[in-house]
C-alpha positions as CSV (number, residue, x, y, z in Angstrom):
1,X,-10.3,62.7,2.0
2,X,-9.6,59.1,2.4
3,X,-7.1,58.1,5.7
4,X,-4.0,57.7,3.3
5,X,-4.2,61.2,2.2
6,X,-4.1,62.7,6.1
7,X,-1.8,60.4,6.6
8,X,0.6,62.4,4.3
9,X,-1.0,65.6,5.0
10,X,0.5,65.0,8.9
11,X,3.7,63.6,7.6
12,X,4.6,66.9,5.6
13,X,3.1,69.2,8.6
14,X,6.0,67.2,10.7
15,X,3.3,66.3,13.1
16,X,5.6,63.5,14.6
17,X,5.8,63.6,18.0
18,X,8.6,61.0,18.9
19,X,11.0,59.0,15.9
20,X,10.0,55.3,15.7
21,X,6.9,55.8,17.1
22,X,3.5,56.3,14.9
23,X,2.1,59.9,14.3
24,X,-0.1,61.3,16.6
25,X,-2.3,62.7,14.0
26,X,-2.4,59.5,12.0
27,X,-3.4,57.6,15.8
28,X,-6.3,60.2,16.4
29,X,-7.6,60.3,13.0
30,X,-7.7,56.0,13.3
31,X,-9.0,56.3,16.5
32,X,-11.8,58.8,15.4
33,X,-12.8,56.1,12.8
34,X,-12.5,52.7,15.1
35,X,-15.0,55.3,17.2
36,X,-17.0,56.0,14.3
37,X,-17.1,52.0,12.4
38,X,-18.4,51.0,16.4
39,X,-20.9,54.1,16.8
40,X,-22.6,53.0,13.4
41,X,-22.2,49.2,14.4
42,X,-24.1,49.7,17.5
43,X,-26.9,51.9,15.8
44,X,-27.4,49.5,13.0
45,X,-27.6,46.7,16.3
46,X,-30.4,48.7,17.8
47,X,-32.1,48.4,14.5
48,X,-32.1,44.5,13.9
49,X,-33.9,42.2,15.8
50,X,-32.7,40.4,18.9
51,X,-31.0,37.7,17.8
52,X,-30.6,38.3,14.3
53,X,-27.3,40.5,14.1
54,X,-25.9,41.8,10.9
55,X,-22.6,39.9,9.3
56,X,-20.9,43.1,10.1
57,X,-21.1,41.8,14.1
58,X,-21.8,38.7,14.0
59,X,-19.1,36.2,15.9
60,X,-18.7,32.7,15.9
61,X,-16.8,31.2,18.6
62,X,-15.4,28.2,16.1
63,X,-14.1,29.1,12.8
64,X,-16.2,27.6,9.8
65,X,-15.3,23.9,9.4
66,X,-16.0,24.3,5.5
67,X,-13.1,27.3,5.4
68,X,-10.8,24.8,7.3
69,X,-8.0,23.5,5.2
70,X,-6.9,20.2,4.9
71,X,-8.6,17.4,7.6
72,X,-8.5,18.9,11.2
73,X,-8.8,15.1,12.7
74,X,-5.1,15.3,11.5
75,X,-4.1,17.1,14.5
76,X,-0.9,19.5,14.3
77,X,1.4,19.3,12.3
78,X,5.0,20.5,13.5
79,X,8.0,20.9,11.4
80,X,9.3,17.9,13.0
81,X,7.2,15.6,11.9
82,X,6.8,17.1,7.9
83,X,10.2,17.0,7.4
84,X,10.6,13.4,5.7
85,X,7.4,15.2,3.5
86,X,9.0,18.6,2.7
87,X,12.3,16.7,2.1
88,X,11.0,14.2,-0.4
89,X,8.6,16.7,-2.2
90,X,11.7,19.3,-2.9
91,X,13.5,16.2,-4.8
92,X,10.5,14.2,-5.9
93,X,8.0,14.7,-8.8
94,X,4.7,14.7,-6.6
95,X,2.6,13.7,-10.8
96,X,2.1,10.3,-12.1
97,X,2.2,10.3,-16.0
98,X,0.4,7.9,-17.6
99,X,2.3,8.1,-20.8
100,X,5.9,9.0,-22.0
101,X,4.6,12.7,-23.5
102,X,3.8,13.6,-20.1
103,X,6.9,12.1,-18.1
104,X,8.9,13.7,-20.9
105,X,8.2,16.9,-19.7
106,X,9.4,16.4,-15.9
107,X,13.0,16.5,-15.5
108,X,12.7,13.6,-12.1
109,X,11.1,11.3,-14.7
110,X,13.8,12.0,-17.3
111,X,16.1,11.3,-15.1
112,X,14.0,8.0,-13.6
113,X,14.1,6.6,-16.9
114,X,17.6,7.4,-16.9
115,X,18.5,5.1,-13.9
116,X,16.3,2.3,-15.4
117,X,18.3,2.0,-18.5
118,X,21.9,2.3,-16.2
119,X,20.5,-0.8,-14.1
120,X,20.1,-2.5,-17.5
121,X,23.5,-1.9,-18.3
122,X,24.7,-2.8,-15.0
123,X,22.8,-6.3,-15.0
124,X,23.9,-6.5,-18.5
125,X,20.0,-7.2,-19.7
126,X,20.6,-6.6,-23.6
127,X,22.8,-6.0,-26.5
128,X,21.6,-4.1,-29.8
129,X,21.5,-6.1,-32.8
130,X,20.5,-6.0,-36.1
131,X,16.7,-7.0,-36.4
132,X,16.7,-10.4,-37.5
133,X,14.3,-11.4,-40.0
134,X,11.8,-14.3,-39.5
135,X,11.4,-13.4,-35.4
136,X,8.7,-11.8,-33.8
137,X,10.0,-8.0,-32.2
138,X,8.2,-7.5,-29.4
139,X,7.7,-4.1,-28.4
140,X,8.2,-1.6,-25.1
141,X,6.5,0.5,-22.5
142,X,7.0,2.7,-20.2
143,X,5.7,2.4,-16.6
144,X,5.9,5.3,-14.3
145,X,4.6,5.0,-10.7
146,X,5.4,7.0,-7.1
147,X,6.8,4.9,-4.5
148,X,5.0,5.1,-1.3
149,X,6.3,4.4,2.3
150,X,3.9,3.4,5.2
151,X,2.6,6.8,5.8
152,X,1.6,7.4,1.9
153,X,4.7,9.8,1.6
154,X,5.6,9.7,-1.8
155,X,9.6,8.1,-1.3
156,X,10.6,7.7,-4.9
157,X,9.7,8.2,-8.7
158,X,10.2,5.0,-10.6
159,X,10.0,4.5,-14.4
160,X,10.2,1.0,-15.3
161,X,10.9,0.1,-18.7
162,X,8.3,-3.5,-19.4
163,X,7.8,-5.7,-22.8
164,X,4.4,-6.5,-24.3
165,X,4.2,-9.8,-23.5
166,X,0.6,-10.2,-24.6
167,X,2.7,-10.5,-28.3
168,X,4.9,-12.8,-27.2
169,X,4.0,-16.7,-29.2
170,X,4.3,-19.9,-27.1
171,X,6.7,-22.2,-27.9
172,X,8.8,-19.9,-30.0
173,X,8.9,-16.8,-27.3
174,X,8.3,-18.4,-24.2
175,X,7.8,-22.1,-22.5
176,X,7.1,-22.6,-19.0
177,X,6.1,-19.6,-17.1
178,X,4.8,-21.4,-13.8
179,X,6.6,-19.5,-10.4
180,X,5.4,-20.3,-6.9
181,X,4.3,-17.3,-4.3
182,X,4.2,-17.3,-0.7
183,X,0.5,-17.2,0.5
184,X,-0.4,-14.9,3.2
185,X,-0.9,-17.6,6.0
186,X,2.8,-18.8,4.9
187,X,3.8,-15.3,5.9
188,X,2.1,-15.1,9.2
189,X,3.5,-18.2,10.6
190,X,6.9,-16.9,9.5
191,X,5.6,-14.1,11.9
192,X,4.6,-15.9,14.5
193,X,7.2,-18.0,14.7
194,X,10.1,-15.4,14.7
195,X,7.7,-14.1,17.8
196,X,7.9,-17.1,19.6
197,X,11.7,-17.6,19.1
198,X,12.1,-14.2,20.0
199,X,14.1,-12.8,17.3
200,X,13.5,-9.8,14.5
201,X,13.0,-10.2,11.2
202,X,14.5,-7.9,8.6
203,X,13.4,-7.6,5.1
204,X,15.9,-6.5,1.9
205,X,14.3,-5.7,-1.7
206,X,16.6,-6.8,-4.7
207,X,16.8,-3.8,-7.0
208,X,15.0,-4.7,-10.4
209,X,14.7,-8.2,-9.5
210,X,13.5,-9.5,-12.9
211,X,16.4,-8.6,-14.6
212,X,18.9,-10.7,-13.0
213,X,16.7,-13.9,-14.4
214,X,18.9,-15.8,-17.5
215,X,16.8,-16.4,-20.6
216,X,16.5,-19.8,-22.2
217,X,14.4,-18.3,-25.1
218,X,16.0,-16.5,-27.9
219,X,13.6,-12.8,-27.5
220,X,14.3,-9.8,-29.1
221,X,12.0,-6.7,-28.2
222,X,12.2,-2.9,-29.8
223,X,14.3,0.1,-28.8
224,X,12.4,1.8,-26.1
225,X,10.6,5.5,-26.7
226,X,12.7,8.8,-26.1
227,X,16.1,6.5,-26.3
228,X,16.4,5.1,-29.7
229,X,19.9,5.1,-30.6
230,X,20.4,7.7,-33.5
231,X,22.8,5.6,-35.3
232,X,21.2,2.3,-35.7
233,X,17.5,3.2,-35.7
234,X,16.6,0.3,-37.1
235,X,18.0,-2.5,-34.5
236,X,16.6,-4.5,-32.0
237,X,17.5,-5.2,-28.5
238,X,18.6,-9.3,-28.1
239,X,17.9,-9.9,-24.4
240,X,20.2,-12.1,-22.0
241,X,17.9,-11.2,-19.6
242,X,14.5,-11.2,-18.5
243,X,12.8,-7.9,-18.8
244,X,9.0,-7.4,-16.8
245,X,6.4,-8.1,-18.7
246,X,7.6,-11.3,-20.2
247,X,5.8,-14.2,-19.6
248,X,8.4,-16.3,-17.9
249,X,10.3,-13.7,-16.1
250,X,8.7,-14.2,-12.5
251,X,10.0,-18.1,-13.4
252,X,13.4,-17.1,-14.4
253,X,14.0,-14.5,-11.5
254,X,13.0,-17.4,-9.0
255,X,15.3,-20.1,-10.7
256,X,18.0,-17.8,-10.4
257,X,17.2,-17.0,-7.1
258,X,16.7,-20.5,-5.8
259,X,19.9,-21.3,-7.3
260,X,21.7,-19.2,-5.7
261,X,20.3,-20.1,-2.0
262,X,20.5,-23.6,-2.7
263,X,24.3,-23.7,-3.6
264,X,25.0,-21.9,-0.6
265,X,23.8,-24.7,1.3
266,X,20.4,-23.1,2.2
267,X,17.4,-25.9,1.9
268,X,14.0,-25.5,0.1
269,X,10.7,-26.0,2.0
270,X,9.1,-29.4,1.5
271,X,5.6,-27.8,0.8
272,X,6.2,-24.1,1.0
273,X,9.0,-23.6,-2.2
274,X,9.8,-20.1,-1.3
275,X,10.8,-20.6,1.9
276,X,14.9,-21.3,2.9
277,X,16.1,-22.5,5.6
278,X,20.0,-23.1,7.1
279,X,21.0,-24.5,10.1
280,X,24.6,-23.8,11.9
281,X,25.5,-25.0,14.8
282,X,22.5,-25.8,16.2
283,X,21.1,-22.4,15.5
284,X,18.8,-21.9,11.9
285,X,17.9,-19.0,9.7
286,X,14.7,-18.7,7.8
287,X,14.2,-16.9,4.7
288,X,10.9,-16.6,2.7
289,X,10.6,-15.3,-0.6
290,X,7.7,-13.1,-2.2
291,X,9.1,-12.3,-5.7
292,X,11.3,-9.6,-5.0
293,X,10.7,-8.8,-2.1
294,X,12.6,-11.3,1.2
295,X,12.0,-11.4,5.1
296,X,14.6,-13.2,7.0
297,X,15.1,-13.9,10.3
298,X,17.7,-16.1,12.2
299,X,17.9,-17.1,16.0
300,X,21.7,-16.0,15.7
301,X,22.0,-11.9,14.9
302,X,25.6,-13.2,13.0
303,X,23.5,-15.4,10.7
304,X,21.3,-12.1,9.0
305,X,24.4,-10.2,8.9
306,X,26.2,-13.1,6.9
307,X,23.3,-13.4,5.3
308,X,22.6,-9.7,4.3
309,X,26.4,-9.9,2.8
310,X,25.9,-12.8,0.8
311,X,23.0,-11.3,-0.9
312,X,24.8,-7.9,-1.4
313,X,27.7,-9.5,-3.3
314,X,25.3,-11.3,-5.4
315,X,22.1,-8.7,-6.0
316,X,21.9,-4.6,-6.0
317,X,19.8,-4.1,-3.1
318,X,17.4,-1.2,-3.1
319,X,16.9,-1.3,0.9
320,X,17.2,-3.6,3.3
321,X,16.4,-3.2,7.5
322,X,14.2,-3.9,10.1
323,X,10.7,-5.3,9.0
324,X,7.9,-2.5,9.1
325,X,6.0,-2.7,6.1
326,X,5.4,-6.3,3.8
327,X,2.3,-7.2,1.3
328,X,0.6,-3.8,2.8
329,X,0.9,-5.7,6.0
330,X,2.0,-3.1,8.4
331,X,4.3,-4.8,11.2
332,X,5.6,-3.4,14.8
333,X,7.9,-5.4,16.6
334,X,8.9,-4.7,20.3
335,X,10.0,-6.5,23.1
336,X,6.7,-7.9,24.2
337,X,6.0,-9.4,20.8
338,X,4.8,-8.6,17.2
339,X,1.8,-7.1,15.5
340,X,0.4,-7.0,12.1
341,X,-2.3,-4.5,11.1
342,X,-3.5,-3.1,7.8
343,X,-4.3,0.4,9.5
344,X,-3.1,2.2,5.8
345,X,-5.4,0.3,3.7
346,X,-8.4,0.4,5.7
347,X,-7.9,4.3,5.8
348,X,-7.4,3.9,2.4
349,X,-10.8,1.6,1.7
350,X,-13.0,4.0,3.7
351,X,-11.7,7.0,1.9
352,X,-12.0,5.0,-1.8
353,X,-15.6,4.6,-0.8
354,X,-16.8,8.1,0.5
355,X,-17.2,6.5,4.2
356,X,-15.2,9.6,5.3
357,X,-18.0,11.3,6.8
358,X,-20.1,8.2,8.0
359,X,-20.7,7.6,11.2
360,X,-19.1,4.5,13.1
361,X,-20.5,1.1,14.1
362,X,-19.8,-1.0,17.3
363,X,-20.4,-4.0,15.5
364,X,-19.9,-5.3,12.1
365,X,-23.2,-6.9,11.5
366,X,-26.7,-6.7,12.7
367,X,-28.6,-9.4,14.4
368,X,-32.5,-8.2,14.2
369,X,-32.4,-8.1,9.9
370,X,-31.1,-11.4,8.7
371,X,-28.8,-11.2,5.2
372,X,-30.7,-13.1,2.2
373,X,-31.5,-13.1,-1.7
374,X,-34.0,-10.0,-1.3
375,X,-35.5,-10.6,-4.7
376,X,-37.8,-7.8,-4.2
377,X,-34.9,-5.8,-3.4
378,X,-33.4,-2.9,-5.6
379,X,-30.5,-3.9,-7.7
380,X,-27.2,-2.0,-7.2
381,X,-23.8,-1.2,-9.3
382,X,-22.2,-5.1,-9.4
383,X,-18.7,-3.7,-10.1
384,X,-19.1,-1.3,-6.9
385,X,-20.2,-4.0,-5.0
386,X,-17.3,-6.1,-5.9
387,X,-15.0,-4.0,-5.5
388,X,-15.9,-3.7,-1.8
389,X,-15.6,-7.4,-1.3
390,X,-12.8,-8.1,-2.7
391,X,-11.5,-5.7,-0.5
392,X,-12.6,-6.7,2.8
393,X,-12.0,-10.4,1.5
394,X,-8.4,-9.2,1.2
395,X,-8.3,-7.0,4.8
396,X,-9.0,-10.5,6.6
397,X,-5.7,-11.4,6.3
398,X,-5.2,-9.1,9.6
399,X,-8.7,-8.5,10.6
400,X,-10.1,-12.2,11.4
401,X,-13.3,-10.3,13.3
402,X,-15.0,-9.6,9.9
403,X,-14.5,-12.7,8.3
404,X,-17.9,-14.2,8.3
405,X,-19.8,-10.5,7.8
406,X,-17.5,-10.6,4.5
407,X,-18.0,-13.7,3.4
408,X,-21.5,-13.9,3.4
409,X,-21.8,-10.8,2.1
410,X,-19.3,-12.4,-0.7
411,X,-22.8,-15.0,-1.2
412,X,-24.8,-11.8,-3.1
413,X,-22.0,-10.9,-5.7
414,X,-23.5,-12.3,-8.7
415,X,-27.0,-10.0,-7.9
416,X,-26.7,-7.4,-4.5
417,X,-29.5,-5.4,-3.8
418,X,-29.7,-2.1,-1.5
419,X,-29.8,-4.6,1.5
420,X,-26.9,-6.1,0.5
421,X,-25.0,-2.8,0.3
422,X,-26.4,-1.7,3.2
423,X,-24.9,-5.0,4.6
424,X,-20.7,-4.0,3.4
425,X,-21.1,-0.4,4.2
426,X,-21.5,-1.2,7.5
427,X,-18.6,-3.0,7.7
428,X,-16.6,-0.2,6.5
429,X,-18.2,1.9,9.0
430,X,-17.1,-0.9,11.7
431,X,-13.7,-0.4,9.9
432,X,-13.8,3.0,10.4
433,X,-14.5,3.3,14.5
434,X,-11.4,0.6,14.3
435,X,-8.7,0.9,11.9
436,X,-5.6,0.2,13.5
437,X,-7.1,-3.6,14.6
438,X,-4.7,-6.8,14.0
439,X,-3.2,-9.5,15.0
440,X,-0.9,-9.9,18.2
441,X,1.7,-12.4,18.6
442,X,3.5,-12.3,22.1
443,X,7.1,-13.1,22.6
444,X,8.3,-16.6,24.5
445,X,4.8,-18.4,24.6
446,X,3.1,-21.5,23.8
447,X,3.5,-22.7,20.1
448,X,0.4,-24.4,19.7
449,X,-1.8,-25.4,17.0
450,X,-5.6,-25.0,17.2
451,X,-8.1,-25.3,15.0
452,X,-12.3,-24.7,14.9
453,X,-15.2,-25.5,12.7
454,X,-18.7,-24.6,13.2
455,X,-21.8,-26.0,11.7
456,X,-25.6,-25.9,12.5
457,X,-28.8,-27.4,11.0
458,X,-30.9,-25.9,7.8
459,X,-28.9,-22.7,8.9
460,X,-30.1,-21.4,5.4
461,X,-33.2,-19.0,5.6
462,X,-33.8,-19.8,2.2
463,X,-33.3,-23.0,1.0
464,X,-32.7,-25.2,4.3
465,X,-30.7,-27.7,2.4
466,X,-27.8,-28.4,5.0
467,X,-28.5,-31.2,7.2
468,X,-26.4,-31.7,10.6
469,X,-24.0,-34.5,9.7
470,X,-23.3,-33.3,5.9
471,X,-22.9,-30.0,7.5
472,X,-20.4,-30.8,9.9
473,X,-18.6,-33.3,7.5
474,X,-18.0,-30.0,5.0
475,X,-16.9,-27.7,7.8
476,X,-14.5,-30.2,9.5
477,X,-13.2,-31.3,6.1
478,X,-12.0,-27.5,5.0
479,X,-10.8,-27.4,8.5
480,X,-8.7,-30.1,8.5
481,X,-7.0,-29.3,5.3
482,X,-6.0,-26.1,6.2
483,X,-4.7,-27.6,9.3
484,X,-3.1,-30.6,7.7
485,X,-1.1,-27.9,5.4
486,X,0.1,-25.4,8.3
487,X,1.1,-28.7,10.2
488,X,3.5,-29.7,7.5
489,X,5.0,-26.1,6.9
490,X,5.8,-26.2,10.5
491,X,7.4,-29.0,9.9
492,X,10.1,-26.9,8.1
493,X,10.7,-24.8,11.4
494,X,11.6,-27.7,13.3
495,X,8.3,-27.7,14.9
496,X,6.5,-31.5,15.3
């Protein structure tokens, strides 16, 4: 008779002794078995060897790290701090389709695509026409990504509706598709000078940018998938607009833009074009432009706010605040100063290339085992190897410490060997021990502008072509250039 059975066996005896508490027969007869289970335990014990214990008592004083879910490095996770994640996930779709059968069948991508074709109404991109005969229809996609904040939390499904502009015919379909972007040293002296002025800088993101760009070019594209209308099948969209994916939309988005700033008294950059400037008063706000995405700043607080209205009366904004994330630059500003650090995409890097469980490095290159061709050496993937490069290449814009493991690394791309990938993965193992690493700019100091080269002779183990002057002449030259351009674009700040 199994315990359940005795268990109703005592029940219909009445053998309760005291209501809400548990049978006294059911208690002995469990108590009889714990007895039992431990009597046979401990025999079975005296049977094994010392040492060697059966599963049945064998404890471990840490639980199993393989039956551990999720990464325990994490630390805890309170209800505090996954509450932006629960919140989001309840009203977010957590997939990414990769084509419109799949997003069809989520209701939060419906209803994405939905709000892309409401912002074309609003912007007024198109009008449905009859297609015209002799022109070239170009056709539609649909893009669907998951908007990430600085933490990786998914923030927002967004379906973006783009033309094929690989059909699009020059000369008849486009003309001048030129547009200039900010480089990534233009954006850390913006930085560092907002530290040294000792103001914030906020950033704003115009809602589907590209679509507030005026068309010169006659273009007609098709009716996009899942919303053709029922009772004109057959017609075309004539766009007033510029829709992404065309050819010249980054150009006309920035000409409208520019425009804009310009008759509002704001002044172009004399080298950097995507960077605005106004002065009031003695007082000036800066404003620099990566597509569709703006930083400003002023040395007046009323300035932004003026600012932040003008552009909200012109543009739908999609956010706009304090500066925290830009380019996959992550920036902190306090009192003391600023910082940048790409903390997200190293994580990110080291997880891409299975360094998860590596161990860390104190330094990002060795000194005993020089890097060179290693003919003799075995070959490894190229595309692998690139990858890694270009990555790290693009992680020096915050982490200046591995520029010259990177870039000589960068030297072997056409042929690495085991050597060389010996060489990159122990940057990312560097990388790992360090990942929150950047730059620091503190608040009311020196402005100054310093620059180094470094040369030597027949450096090369392998060739021992350089010679000391020609060396130094190369070195200095890049040197100077770069200098010669950042002192001009401080010019624009006021800076001499």
């Amino acid at each position: 008779m199994d315990k359940l059975s005795i268990a109703k066996a005592s029940k219909e005896d009445g053998a309760l002794e005291n209501d809400g508490c548990c049978p006294g027969g059911i208690q002995e007869i469990m108590e009889a078995d714990e007895n039992q289970e431990v009597q046979q335990n401990e025999e079975a014990g005296d049977a094994q060897p010392e040492g060697n214990l059966p599963p049945a008592i064998r404890y471990l004083r840490d639980h199993p790290a393989d039956q551990i879910i999720g990464d325990p490095r994490q630390g805890v996770q309170t209800r505090s701090k996954n509450q932006s994640t629960v919140l989001h996930s309840s009203f977010l779709s957590q997939m990414e389709p990769k084509k419109f059968e799949e997003a069809i069948q989520d209701q939060h991508w419906i209803d994405a695509m939905q709000e892309e074709l409401n912002q074309f109404r609003r912007c007024k991109v198109w009008e449905l026409v009859p297609k015209p005969r002799g022109h070239n229809i170009i056709g539609t996609k649909w893009i669907y990504r998951n908007k990430l904040d600085e933490s990786g939390i998914i923030v927002k499904n967004k379906a973006r509706l783009v033309a094929k502009g690989y059909r699009q015919e020059e000369g008849i379909d486009f003309d001048q598709t030129f547009a200039p972007v900010a480089r990534l040293e233009a954006i850390r002296i913006f930085l560092a000078y907002a530290a040294y002025q000792d103001f914030k800088v906020y950033q704003m993101d115009v809602k589907s940018a590209f679509l507030n760009g005026d068309l010169k070019e006659e273009v007609y594209v098709e009716q996009p998938s899942g919303f053709v209308d029922p009772l004109k099948p057959d017609s075309v969209y004539k766009l007033r607009k510029a829709l992404y994916g065309l050819k010249q939309a980054p150009r006309a988005w920035y000409e409208t833009l520019s425009t804009f700033l310009i008759e509002n008294k704001f002044s172009r950059g004399k080298i950097d074009k995507t960077l605005f400037l106004r002065e009031s008063k003695g007082k000036i706000i800066l404003v620099q432009i990566y597509v569709d995405d703006i930083i400003f700043g002023s040395t007046e607080n009323n300035l932004c706010k003026k600012f932040a209205k003008l552009m909200q009366g012109k543009f739908e904004m999609s956010s706009m605040g304090e500066l925290k994330f830009f380019l996959g630059l992550q920036v902190r500003q306090t009192d003391d100063g600023l910082s940048i650090s790409q903390s997200k995409f190293t994580k990110e890097l080291i997880k891409k290339y299975g360094m998860e469980s590596s161990s860390t490095m104190r330094t990002h290159m060795g000194t005993s085992i020089p890097i060179c061709k290693d003919e003799a050496g075995k070959p490894v993937d190229e595309s692998l190897y690139r990858g890694i490069v270009g990555s790290l290449l693009y992680l020096t814009a915050s982490r200046p410490d591995i520029m010259y493991a990177t870039c000589v690394c960068a030297r072997y791309q056409a042929c690495p060997k085991e050597s060389h990938y010996t060489a990159v993965k122990r940057i990312l193992r560097y990388l790992k021990g360090t990942p929150n690493l950047g730059l620091w700019y503190p608040r009311n100091r020196d402005f100054l502008l310093t620059g180094y080269s470094d040369a030597d002779f027949a450096g090369c183990r392998e060739d021992r072509k350089s010679t000391t002057a020609e060396s130094e002449y190369v070195a200095a030259g890049s040197c100077c250039a770069q200098l010669l351009w950042m002192q001009h674009q401080l010019k624009d700040y006021g800076i001499r």
